[in-house]
N, C-alpha and C positions, 0 to 999 in steps of 0.2 A: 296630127297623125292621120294616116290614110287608114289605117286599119283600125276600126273601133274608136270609142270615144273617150277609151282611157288617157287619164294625162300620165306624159311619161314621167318618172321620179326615178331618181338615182334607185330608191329599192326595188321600183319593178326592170331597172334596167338588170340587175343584178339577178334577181328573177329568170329575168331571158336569156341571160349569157348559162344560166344552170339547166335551162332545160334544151338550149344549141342555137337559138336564137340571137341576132344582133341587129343595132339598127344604123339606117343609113339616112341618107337625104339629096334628091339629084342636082343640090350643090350648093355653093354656100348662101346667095341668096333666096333659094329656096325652102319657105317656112315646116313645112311639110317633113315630119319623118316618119320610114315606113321599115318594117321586120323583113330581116333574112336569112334563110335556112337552106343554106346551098345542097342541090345533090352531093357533089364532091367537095370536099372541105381540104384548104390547104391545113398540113399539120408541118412542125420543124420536129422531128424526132433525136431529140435531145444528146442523144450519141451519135448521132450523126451526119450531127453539122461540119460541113467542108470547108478547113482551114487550107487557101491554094499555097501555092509556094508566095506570089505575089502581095497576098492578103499578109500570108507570116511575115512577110521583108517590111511592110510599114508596118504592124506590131513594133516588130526588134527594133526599126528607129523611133518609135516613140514620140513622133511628131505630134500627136493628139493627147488630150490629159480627158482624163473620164472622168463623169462624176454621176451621181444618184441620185434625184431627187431636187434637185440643185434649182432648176429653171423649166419646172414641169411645162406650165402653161407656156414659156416659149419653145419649147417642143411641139405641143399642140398644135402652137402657131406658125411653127414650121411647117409643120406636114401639111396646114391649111394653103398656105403659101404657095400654090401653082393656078395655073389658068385652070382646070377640073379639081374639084373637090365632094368629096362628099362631107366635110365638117359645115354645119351653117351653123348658125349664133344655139341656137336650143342646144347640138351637141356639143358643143365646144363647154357651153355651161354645163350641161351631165355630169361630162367627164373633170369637169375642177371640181364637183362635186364629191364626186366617187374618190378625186387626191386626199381632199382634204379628210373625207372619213378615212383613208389608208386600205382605201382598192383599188387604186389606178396610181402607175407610179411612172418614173420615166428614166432613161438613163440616156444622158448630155455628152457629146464629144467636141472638145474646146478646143480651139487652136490658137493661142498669143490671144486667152483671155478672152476672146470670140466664138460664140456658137456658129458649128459646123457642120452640125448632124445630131440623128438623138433618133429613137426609139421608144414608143409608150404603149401601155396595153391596161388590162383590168388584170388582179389578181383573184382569183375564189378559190380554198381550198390547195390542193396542188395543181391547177389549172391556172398556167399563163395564156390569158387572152392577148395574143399582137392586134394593136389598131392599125397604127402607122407608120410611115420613117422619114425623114429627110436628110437629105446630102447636101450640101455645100465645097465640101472638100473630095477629091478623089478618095474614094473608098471610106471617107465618114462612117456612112450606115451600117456596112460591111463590118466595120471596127463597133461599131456600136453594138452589132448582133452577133458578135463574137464575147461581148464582155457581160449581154443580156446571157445568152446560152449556159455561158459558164455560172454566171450565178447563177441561175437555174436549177442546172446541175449539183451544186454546191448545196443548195439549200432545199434540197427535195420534190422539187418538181415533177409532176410527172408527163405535163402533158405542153406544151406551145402551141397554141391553136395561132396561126397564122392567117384564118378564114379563107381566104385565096390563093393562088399560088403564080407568079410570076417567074418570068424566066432570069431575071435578077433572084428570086428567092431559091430555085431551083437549080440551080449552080452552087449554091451555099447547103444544098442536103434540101430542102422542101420535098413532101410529095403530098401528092391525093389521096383520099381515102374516099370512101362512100359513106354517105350521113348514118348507117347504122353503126360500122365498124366507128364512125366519131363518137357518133353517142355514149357507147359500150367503151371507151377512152375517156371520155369525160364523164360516165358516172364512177367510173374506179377511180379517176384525180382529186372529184367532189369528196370522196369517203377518206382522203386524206388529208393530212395539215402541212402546209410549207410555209414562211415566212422569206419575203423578198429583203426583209433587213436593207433597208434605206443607208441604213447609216452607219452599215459593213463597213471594215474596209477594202477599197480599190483593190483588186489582184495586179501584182506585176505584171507586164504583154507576155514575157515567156512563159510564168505559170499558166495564164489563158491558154498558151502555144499547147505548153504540154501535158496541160492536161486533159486537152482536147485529144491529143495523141493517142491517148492511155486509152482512152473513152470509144473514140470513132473505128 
């Protein structure tokens, strides 16, 4: 690590994700990993995430089958999967750490039996931490963060820290906040309990559809 001489451990990572803190690494050969605490923090605010008309039209065909938890670590290994990354071998290990204790979860979009796309974060409290995502298929991740939001939603959530915000997440409802107004979000989410339930069952694409309606 660049900062201090602590070794990092699944607990103090969990640690750092509670007081707004995340770690990174500038890339996957890269042994080194160092804390970030951005001025402005991407958040997904949970009503209102933007389902397009486009988005709803592959929903209703149902081309992708979802699952939870299913093939965490090829999630992971997805999102590691480009020429830039920030996952190198230490975090990739953390985070199967943090699965296996039932704080870091993932959710899988299949197509004929094949990974397509997927989405993973940490869970603490009612604060969903977004890591990563990967696409394979047109609108994959899209669908992915359409069936992460709604369970969210569903199971008490209060907060999707998305740390960043891109102009792919920013089309889907993202915005910025400033590191106090996150803070004062993330200690209200910490003071509550929500349960990501792994092993829920799948919502239908239209209930996603509409109950995002209701909500946005």
């Amino acid at each position: 690590m660049k900062d201090g001489d602590l070794t990092l451990t699944p607990d103090l990572l969990l640690q750092a994700y509670q007081v707004g803190i995340f770690p990174m690494s500038e890339g996957r050969d890269d042994p080194e990993v160092f804390w970030v605490d951005p001025r402005m923090r991407g958040i997904m605010p949970l009503n209102h995430f933007h389902i397009s008309r486009s988005l709803a039209r592959t929903l209703r065909r149902e081309a992708f089958s979802i699952s939870y938890d299913r093939a965490y670590e090829d999630v992971v290994a997805g999102c590691a999967d480009r020429d830039e990354t920030w996952i190198n071998e230490t975090i990739f290990d953390l985070y199967r750490q943090l699965h296996l204790n039932g704080f870091a979860h993932s959710i899988e979009v299949w197509k004929d039996d094949h990974l397509v796309g997927g989405v993973y974060g940490v869970t603490i409290g009612a604060a969903f931490f977004g890591e990563s995502m990967f696409s394979r298929e047109t609108d994959a991740s899209k669908v992915a963060l359409a069936y992460l939001v709604d369970r969210l939603r569903q199971n008490g959530y209060r907060l999707f820290d998305t740390q960043f915000i891109t102009p792919h997440l920013a089309r889907l409802g993202a915005i910025e906040i400033e590191r106090e107004h996150y803070r004062a979000m993330l200690t209200d989410a910490l003071a509550h309990e929500a349960t990501f339930d792994a092993k829920g069952p799948v919502q239908s694409a239209s209930g996603v559809i509409q109950r995002n309606a209701q909500t946005s």
